[in-house]
Each structure stands twice: as C-alpha cells, then as structure tokens.
C-alpha positions as CSV (number, residue, x, y, z in Angstrom):
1,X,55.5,18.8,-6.4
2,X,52.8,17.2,-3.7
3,X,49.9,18.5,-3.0
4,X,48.8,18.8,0.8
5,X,45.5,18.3,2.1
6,X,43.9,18.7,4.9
7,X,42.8,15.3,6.8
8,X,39.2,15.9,8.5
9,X,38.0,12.1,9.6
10,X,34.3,14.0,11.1
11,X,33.5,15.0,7.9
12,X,33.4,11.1,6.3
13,X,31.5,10.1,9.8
14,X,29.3,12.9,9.1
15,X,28.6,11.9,5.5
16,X,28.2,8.0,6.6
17,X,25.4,9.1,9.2
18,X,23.5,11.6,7.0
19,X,23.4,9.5,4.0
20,X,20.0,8.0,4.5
21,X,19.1,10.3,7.2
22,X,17.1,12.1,5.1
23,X,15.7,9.9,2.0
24,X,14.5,7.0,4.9
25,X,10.8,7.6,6.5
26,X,10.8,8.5,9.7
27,X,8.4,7.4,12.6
28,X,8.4,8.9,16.0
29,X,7.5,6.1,19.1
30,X,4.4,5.6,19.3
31,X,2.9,6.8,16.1
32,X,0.8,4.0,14.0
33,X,3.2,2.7,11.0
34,X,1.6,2.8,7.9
35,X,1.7,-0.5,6.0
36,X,-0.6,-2.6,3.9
37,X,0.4,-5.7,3.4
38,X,-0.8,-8.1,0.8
39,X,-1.6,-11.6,-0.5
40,X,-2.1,-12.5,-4.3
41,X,-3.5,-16.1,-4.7
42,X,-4.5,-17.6,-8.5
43,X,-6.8,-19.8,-9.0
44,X,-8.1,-21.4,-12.1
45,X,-11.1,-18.6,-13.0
46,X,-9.9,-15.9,-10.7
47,X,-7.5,-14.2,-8.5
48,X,-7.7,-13.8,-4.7
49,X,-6.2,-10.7,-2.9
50,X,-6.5,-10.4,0.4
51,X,-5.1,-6.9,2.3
52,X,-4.7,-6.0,5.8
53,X,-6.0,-2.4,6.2
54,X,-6.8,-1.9,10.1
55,X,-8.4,1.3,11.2
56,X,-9.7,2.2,8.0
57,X,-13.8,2.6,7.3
58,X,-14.9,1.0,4.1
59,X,-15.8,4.4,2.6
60,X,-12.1,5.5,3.0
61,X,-10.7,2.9,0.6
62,X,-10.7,3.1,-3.1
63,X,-10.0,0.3,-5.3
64,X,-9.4,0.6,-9.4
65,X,-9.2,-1.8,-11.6
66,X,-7.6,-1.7,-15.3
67,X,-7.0,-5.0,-17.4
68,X,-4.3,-6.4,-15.4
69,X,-3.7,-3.9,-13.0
70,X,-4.7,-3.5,-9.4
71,X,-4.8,-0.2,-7.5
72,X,-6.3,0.4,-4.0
73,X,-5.9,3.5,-1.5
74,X,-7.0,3.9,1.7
75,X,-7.3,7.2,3.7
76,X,-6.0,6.7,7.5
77,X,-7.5,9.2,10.2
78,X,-7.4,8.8,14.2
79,X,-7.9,11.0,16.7
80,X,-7.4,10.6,20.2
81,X,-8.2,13.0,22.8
82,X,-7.9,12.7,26.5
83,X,-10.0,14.7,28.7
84,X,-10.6,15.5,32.2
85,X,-13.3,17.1,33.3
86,X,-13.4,20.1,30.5
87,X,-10.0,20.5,30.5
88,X,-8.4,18.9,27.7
89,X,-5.4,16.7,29.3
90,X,-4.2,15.0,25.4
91,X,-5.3,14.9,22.1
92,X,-3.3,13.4,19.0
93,X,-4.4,13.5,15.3
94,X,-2.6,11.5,12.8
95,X,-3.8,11.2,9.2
96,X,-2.3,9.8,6.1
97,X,-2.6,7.8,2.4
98,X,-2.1,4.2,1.8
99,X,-1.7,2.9,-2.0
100,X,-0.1,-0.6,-3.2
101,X,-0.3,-1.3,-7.1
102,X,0.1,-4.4,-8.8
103,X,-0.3,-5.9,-12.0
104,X,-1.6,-9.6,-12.3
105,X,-0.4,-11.6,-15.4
106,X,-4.1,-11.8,-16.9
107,X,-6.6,-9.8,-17.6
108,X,-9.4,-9.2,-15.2
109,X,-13.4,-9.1,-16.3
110,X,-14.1,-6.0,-13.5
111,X,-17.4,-6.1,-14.3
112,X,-18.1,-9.4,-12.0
113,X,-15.2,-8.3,-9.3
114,X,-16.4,-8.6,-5.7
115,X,-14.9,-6.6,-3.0
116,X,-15.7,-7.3,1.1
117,X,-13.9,-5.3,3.6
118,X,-14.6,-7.4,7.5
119,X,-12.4,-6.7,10.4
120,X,-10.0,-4.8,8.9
121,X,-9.6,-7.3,5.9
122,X,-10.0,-6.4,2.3
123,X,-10.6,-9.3,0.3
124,X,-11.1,-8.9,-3.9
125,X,-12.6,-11.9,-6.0
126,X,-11.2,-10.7,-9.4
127,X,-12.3,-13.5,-12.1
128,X,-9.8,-13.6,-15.3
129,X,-11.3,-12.0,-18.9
130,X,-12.3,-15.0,-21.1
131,X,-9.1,-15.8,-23.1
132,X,-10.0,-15.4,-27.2
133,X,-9.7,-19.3,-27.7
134,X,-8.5,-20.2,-31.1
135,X,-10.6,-22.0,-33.6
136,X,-8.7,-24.0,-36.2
137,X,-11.3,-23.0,-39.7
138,X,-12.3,-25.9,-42.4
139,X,-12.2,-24.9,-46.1
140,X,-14.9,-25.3,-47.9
C-alpha cells in the first residue's frame, strides 16, 4: 500500500533561508566591522607581523607569546554622542574583542621580541630561538 504525504514547498524555502541565518554574524548598516587582518613575513633571524587594528589605544591590546605561537587581542570601544545645546540629540556605544592566533613554524626567543603600535599598525619583530646545532664528537 502507498503512503501519502503531504507536499508543503514553504517549508523547504523556509529551511533554505534559515540555514545560516542564525550561525552567520550579523552587522547592522553602519556599525564598525570587526576585523584584524594580518601579515606574516620570515626572514632569516626573525619573523615580521604586521596587523591592522584601527581605533584601538595601545593599552587595549594584549599580545602573548609561547614557543611558536602568536596570540594578540584587542579591546574595541567608541562612543559617539551628538548633542545640541543640553539636549542630547544621538549617542551610540559599540564595544567588542578582537583575537587572531597563529602558530609560526619556529620557535620564537620572546625575550628580545619588539612590539610598536603607530597609526593603527601593530608591528612585532619576533627573532627565531637559536636552533641546537649539532656537533659531530671525535673519539679520543
């Protein structure tokens, strides 16, 4: 015997649209976009990063550094008010956390690291550890 069932082509529209709906971030018009983007570059004794953090004071940004692995976090805050007179016409807040982590493929000696934050640049000088050379032994 068949089995009917009931055809309902909104509910697969419906499931289509809200798919992502929900797991995507969403920005309103307007509203700052939070992204820090990044540039690795190697060199022979060290490694370059340079990331674009606009907006941010040097005090809000936090940058760790673990053998091979590079983590830095910034704390975003703006305000914005509008006023006219005493009356208050407009005023926004908007505050929120940046973080990108890497890992590089060496080592890095953090104890001669540099960091310089100018116009809303961060740029690291992270030198590589010393390597453990190898030393071929005589017999005596």
């Amino acid at each position: 015997m068949a089995s009917i069932t009931r055809y309902r082509p909104f509910d697969e529209l419906f499931d289509e649209l809200s798919k992502g709906f929900f797991v995507r971030p969403f920005a309103l018009p307007g509203e700052p976009e939070l992204k820090m983007k990044i540039e690795v570059k190697e060199g022979d004794k060290a490694y370059t990063v340079r990331a674009e953090i606009p907006g941010v004071k040097k005090e809000d940004i936090q940058i760790d550094v673990t053998g091979g692995q590079v983590s830095i976090s910034a704390e975003v805050k703006k305000e914005k008010e509008e006023k006219q007179g005493e009356r208050v016409l407009h005023s926004e807040r908007y505050y929120g956390m940046l973080s990108r982590s890497f890992t590089l493929p060496a080592d890095v000696d953090s104890q001669t690291a540099k960091a310089e934050y100018k116009d809303g640049v961060l740029e690291l000088t992270l030198p590589k550890k010393a390597s453990a050379q190898s030393k071929r032994l005589t017999i005596t």
